[in-house]
VOPAGU-2260 file (C-alpha; in pm, 1 decimal, decimal comma):
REM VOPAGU-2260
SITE   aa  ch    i         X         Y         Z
SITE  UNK   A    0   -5769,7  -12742,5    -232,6
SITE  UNK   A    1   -5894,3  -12431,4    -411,4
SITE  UNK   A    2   -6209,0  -12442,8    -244,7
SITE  UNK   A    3   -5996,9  -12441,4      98,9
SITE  UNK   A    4   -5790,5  -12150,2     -53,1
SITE  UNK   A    5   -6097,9  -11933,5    -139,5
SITE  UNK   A    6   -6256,4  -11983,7     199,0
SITE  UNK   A    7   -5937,1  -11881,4     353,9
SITE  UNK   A    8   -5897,8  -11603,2     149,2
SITE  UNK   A    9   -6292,6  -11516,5     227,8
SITE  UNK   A   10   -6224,3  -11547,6     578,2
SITE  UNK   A   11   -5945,0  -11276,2     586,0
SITE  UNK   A   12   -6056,3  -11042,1     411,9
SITE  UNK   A   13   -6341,2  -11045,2     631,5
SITE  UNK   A   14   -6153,2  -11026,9     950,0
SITE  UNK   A   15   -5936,7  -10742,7     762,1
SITE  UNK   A   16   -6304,9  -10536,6     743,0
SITE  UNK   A   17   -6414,4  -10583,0    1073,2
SITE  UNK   A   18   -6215,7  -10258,7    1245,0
SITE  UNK   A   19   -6339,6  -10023,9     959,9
SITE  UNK   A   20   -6687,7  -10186,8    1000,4
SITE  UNK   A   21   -6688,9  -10147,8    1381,9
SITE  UNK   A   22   -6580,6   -9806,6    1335,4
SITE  UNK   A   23   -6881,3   -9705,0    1081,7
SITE  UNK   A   24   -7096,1   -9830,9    1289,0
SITE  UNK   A   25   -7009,4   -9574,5    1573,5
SITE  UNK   A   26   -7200,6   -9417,9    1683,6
SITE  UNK   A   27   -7518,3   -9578,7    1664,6
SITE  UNK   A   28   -7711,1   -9408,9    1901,0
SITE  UNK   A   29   -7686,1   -9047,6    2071,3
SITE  UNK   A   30   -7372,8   -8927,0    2258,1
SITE  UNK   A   31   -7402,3   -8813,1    2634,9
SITE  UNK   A   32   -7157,2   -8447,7    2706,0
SITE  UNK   A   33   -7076,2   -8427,1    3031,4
SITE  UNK   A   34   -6995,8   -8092,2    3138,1
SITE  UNK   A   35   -6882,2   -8016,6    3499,5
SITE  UNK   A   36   -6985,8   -7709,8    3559,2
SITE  UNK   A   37   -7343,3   -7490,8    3501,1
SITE  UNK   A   38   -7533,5   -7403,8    3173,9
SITE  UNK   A   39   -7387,0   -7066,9    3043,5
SITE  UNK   A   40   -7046,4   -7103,7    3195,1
SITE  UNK   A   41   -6749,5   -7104,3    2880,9
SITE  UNK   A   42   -6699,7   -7439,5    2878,1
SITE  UNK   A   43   -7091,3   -7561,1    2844,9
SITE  UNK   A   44   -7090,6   -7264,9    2576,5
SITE  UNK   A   45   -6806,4   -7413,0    2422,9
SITE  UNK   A   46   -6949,1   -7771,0    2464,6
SITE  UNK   A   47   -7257,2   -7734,0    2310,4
SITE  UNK   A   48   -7110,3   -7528,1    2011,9
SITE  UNK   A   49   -6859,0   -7816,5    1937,8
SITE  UNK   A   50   -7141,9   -8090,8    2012,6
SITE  UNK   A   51   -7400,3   -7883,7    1760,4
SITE  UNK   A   52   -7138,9   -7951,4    1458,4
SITE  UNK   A   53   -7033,9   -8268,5    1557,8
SITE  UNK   A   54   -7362,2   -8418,7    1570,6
SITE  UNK   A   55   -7462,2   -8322,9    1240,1
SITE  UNK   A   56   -7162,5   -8458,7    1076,0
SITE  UNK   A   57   -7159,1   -8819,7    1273,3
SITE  UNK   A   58   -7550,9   -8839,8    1227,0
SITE  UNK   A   59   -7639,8   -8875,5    1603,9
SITE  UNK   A   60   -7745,1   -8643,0    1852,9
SITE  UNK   A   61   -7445,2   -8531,7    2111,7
SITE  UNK   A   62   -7673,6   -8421,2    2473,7
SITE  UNK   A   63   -7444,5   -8202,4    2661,6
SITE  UNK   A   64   -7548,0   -8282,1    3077,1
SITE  UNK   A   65   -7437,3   -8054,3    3336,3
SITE  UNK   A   66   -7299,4   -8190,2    3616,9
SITE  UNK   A   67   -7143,1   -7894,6    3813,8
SITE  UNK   A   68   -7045,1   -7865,4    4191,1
SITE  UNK   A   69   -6737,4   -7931,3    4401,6
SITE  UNK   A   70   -6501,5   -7693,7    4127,2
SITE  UNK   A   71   -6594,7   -8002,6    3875,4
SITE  UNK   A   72   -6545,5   -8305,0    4005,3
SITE  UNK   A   73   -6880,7   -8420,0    4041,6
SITE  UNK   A   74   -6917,2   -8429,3    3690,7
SITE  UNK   A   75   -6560,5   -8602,9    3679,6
SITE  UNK   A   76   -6660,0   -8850,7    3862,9
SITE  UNK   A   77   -6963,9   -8964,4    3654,6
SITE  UNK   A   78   -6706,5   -8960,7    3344,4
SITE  UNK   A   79   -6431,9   -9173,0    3522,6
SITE  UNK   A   80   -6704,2   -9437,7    3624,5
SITE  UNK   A   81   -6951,9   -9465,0    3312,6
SITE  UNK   A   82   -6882,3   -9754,2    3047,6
SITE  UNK   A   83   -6587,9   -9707,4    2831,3
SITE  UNK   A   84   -6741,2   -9758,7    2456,8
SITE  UNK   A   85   -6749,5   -9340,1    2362,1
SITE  UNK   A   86   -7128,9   -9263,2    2468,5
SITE  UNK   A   87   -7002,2   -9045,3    2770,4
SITE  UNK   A   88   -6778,7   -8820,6    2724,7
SITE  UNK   A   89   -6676,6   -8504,9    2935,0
SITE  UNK   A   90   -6554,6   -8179,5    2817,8
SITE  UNK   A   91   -6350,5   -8005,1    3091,8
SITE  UNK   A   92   -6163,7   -7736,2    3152,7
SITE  UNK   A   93   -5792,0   -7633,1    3285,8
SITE  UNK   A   94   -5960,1   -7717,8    3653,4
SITE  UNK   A   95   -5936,3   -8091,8    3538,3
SITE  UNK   A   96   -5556,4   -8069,3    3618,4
SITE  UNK   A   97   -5591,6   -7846,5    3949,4
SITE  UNK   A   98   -5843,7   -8075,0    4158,2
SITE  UNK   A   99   -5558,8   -8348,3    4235,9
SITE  UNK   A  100   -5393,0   -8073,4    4466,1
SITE  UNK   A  101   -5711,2   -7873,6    4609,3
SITE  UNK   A  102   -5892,6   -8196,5    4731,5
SITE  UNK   A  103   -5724,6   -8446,4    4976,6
SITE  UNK   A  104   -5889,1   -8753,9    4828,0
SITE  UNK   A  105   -6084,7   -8841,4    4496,1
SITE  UNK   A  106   -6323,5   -9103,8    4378,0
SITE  UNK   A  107   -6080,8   -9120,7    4065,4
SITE  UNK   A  108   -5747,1   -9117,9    3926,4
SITE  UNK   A  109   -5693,4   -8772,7    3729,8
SITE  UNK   A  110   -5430,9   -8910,6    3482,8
SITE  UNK   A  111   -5562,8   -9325,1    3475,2
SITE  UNK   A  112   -5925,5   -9246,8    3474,9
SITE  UNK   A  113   -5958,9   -9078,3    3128,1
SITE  UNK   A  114   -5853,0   -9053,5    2821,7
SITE  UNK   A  115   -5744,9   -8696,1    2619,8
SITE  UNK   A  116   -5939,1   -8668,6    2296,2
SITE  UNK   A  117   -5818,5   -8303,7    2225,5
SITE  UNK   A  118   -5810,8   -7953,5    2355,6
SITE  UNK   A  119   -6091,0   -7711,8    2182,4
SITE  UNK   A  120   -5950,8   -7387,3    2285,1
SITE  UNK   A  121   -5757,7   -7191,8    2448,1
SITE  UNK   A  122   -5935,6   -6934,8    2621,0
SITE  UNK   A  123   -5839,0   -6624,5    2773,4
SITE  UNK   A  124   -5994,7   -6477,0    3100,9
SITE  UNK   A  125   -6030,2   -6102,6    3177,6
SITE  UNK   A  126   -5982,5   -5920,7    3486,8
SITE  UNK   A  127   -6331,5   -5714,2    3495,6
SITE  UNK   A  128   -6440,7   -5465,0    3810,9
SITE  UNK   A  129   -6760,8   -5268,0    3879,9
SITE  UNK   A  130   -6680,6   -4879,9    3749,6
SITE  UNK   A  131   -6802,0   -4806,2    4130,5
SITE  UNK   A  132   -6493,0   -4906,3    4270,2
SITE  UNK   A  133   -6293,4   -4620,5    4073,9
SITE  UNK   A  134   -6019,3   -4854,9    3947,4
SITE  UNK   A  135   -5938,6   -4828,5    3617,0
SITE  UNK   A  136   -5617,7   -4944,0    3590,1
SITE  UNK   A  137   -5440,2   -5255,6    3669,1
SITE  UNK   A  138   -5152,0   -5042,5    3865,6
SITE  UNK   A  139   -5419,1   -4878,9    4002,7
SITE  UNK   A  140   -5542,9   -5233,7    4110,6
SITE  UNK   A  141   -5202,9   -5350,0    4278,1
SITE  UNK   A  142   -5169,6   -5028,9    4440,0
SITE  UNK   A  143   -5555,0   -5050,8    4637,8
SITE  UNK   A  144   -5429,4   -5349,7    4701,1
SITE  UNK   A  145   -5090,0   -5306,2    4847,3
SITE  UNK   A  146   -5217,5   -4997,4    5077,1
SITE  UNK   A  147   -5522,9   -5217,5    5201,8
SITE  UNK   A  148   -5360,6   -5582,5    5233,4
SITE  UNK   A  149   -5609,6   -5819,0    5298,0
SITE  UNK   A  150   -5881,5   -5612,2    5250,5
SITE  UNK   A  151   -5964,6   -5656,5    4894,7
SITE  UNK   A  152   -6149,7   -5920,7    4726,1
SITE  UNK   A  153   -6177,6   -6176,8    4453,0
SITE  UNK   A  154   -6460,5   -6397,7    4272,6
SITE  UNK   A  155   -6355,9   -6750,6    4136,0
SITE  UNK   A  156   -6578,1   -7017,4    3982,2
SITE  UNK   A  157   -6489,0   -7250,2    4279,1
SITE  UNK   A  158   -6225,3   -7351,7    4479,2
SITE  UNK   A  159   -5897,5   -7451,2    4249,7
SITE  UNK   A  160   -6096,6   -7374,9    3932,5
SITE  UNK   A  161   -5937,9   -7193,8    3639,4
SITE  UNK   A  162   -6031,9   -6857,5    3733,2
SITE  UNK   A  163   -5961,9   -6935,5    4054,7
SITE  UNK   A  164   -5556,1   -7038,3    3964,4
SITE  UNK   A  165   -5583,5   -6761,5    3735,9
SITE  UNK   A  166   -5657,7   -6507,2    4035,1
SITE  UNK   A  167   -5360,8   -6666,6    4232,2
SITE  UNK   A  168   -5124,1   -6661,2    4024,5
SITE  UNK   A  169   -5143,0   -6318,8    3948,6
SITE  UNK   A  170   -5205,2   -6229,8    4346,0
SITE  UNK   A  171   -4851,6   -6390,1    4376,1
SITE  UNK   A  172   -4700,0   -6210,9    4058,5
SITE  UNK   A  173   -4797,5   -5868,5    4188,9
SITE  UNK   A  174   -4758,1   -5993,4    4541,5
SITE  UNK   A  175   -5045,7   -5870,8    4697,3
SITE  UNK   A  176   -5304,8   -5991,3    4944,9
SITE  UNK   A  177   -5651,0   -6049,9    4887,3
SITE  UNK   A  178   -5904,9   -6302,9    4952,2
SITE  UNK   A  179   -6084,4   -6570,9    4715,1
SITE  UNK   A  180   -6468,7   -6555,6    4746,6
SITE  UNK   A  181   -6567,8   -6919,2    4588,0
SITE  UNK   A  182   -6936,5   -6928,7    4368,2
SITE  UNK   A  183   -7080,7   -7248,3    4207,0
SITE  UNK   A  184   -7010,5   -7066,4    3865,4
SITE  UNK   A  185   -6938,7   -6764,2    3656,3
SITE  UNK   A  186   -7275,6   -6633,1    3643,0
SITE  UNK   A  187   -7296,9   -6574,2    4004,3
SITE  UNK   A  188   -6974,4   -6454,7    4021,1
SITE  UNK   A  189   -7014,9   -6182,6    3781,2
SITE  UNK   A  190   -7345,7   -6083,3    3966,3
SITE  UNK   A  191   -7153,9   -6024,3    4262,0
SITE  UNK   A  192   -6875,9   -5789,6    4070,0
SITE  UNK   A  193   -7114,9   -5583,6    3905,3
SITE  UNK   A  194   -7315,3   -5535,9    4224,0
SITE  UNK   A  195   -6947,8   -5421,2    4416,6
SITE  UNK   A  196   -6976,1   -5656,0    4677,5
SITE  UNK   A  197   -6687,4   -5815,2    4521,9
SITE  UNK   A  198   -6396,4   -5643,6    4438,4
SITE  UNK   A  199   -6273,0   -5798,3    4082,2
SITE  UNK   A  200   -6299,3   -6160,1    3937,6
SITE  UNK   A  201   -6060,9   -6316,8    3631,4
SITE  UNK   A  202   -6399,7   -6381,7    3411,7
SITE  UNK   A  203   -6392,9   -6613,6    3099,9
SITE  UNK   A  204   -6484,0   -6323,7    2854,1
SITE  UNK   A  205   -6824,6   -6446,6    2655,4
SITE  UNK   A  206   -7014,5   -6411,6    2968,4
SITE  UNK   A  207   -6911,5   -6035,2    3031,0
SITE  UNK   A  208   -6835,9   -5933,7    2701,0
SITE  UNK   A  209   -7164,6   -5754,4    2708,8
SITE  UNK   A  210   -7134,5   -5558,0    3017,2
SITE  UNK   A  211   -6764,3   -5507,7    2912,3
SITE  UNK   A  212   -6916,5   -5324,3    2564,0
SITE  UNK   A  213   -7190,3   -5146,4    2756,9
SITE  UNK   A  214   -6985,0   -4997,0    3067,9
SITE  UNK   A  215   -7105,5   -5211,1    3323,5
SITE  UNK   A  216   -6828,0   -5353,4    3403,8
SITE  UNK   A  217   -6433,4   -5228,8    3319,9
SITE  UNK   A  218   -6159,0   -5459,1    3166,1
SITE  UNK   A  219   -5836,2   -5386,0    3318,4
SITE  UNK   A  220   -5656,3   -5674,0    3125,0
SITE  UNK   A  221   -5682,7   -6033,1    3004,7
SITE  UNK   A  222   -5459,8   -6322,3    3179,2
SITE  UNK   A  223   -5307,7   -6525,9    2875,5
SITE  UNK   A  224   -5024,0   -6512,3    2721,8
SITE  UNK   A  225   -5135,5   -6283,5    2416,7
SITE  UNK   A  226   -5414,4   -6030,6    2395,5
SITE  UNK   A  227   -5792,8   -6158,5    2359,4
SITE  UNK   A  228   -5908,4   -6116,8    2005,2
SITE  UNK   A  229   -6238,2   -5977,6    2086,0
SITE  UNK   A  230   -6057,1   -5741,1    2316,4
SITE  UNK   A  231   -5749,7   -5639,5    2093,7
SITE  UNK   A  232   -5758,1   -5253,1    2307,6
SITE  UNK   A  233   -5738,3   -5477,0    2651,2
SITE  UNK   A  234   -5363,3   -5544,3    2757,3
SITE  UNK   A  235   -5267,5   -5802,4    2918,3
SITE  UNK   A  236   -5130,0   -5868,1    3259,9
SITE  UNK   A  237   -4775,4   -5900,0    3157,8
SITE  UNK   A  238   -4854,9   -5585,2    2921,7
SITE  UNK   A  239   -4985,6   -5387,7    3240,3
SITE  UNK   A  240   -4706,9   -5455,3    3472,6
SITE  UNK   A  241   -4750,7   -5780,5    3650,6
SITE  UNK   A  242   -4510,7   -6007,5    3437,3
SITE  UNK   A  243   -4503,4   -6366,2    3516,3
SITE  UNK   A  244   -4919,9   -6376,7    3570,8
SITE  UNK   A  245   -5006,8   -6563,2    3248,7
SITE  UNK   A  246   -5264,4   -6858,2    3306,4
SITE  UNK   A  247   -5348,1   -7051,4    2972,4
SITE  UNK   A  248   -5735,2   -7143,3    3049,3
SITE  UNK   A  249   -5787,4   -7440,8    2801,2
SITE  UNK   A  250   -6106,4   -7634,6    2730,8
SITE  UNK   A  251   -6086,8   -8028,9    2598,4
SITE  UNK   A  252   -6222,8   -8313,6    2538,1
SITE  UNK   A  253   -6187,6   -8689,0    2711,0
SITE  UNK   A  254   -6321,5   -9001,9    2760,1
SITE  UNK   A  255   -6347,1   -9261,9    2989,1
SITE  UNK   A  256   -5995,2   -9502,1    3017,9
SITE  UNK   A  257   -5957,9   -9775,1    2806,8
SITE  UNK   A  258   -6229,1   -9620,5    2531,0
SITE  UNK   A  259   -6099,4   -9811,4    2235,7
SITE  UNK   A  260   -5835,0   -9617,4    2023,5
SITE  UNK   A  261   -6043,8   -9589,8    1672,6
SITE  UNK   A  262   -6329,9   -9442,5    1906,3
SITE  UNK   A  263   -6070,3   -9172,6    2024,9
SITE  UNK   A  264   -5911,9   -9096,7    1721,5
SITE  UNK   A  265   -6260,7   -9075,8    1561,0
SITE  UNK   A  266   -6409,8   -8783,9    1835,7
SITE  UNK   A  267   -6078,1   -8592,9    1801,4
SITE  UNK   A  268   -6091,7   -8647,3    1412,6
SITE  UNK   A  269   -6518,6   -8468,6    1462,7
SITE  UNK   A  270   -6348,4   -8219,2    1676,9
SITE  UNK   A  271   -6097,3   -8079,4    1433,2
SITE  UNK   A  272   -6357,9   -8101,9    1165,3
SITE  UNK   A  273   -6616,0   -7892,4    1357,9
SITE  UNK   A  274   -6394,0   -7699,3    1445,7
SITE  UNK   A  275   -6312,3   -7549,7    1078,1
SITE  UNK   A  276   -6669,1   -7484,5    1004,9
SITE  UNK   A  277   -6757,4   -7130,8     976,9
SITE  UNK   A  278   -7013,4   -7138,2    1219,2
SITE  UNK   A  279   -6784,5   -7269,6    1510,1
SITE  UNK   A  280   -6513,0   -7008,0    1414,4
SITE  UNK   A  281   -6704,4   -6710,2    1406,0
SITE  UNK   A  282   -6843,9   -6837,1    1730,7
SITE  UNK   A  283   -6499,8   -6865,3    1887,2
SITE  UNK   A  284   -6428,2   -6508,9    1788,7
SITE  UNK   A  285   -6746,8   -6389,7    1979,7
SITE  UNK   A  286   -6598,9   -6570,5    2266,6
SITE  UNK   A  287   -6276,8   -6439,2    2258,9
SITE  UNK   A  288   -6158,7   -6840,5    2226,0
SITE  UNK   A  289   -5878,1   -6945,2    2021,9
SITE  UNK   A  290   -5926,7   -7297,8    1859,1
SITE  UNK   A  291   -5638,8   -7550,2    1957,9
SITE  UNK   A  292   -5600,1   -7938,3    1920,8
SITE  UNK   A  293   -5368,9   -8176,4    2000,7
SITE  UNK   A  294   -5334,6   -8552,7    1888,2
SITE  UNK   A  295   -5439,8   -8761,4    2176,2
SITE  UNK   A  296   -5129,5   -8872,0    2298,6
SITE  UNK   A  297   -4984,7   -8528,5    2269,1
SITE  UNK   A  298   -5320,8   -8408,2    2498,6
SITE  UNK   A  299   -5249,1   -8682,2    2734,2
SITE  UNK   A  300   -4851,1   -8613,9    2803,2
SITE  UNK   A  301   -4991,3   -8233,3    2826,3
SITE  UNK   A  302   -5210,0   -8313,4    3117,3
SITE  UNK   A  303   -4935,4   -8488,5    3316,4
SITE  UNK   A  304   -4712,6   -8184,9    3271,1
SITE  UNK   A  305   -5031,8   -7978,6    3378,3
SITE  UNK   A  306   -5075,4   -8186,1    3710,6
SITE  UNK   A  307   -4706,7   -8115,4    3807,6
SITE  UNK   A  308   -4676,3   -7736,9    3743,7
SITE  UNK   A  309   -5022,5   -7668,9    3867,4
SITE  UNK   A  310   -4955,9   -7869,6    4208,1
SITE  UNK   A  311   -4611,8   -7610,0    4248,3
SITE  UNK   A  312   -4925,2   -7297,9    4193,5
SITE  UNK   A  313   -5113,2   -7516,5    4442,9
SITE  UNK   A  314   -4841,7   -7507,2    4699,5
SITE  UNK   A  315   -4642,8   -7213,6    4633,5
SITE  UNK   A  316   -5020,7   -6996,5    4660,3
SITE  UNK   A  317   -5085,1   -7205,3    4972,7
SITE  UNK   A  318   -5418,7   -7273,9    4832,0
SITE  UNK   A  319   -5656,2   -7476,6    5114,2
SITE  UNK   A  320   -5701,6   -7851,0    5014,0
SITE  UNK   A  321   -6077,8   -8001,9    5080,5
SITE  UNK   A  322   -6146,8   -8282,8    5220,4
């Protein structure tokens, strides 16, 4: 009988260990980043800063892959279809929760095709111009605009991608007419504005921060909520007289569904770690990006909300839908 009692006991206290021992023993071999868009855009910025930090603390190697194209859902796509066991992995941004009303008909299910790890940041964009176009102001802006209606111009990193929303929703605050110009991504784009040939694009701010400090290109104001902090002197578009034109542009973190909970938990758990390191902080400051994390659930119920109020932008901007 005691024997019987001690093998019993043996037995459960092994099947007690075996989470915690599955769970140490991810990962066991490098982590694939999918990132939607191109190399240099915010988010692959952001991606690889994050997947830097994490990969020295969980002792594998996190390879960020760029999958851009088609305002992000190519690289979607792979995420929603690749094995669910936490070796791919996407960071996205705000566009994640925009493609269900720009495109007729996906390959996947925005809400029951991933899971939400976490947010990273929030991220602000700017409104930047060429100093050739003699605007200087965002009334001065609205005005060009509203005595040349249709006439002016805007850049966006693809159809229905953040900057894209960004742009409309502020075209509707200050209800004025002007025209989206679509590019595969924000380096393009910002070629484009500084050359004139397009009038003004809502830029995530790391990749014109530099023209922005060397008077290439003007700042008229930032679209979030509250002022960039690497541009505290920039107002933003509430501040310059368009209220109701905040956008929160927001980078995060999912997985495939049905990736096993302790393999969630553990990446957001990395992500909030990484993200109090030094390194990533002073970073985010040179990005103008504010670090913000959610539990999973919390990121998940987020994204839902996301889908609704961004399909009333969708419709209420009359944004085209692709097929």
């Amino acid at each position: 009988m005691k024997l019987i009692q001690a093998t019993a006991l043996a037995v459960l206290a092994l099947a007690t260990t075996l989470p915690a021992t599955a769970q140490q023993a991810y990962p066991n071999k490098p982590i694939r980043v999918i990132v939607p868009f191109a190399a240099g855009s915010t988010t692959d910025i952001i991606a690889r800063a994050i997947a830097d930090k994490m990969g020295q603390s969980m002792g594998q190697t996190l390879v960020v892959d760029n999958r851009g194209g088609a305002s992000g859902t190519i690289g979607q796509a792979a995420v929603a279809t690749s094995a669910p066991d936490g070796y791919t992995i996407m960071i996205h941004s705000s566009s994640h929760t925009v493609s269900p009303s720009t495109f007729a008909k996906l390959s996947f299910d925005t809400i029951n095709d991933f899971a939400g790890i976490t947010p990273i940041s929030s991220t602000p964009n700017v409104l930047v111009i060429a100093p050739s176009k003699n605007i200087k102001t965002l009334p001065a802006l609205v005005a060009s605009a509203k005595a040349n209606p249709g006439k002016m111009n805007f850049a966006s990193a693809g159809q229905g991608s953040a900057t894209h929303l960004n742009a409309e929703k502020f075209k509707m605050a200050a209800q004025i007419d002007a025209v989206n110009i679509p590019f595969k991504g924000s380096a393009e784009a910002i070629t484009e504005v500084l050359s004139g040939r397009v009038d003004y694009y809502f830029s995530p701010i790391s990749p014109v921060i530099g023209q922005i400090k060397d008077g290439s290109l003007l700042a008229l104001a930032v679209g979030s909520p509250r002022r960039a902090s690497a541009l505290p002197d920039v107002p933003t578009t509430a501040e310059a007289g368009v209220p109701g034109s905040e956008f929160n542009f927001w980078i995060g973190m999912m997985a495939p569904a049905k990736t096993p909970r302790d393999i969630v938990n553990r990446l957001h758990d990395e992500v909030v770690k990484a993200l109090a390191t030094p390194e990533v902080k002073e970073r985010f400051l040179k990005l103008g990006a504010d670090a913000w994390t959610l539990k999973p659930e919390q990121f998940d119920a987020y994204i839902k909300e996301e889908i609704k109020s961004n399909a009333a932008l969708v419709k209420a901007a009359g944004l085209q839908v692709a097929n």
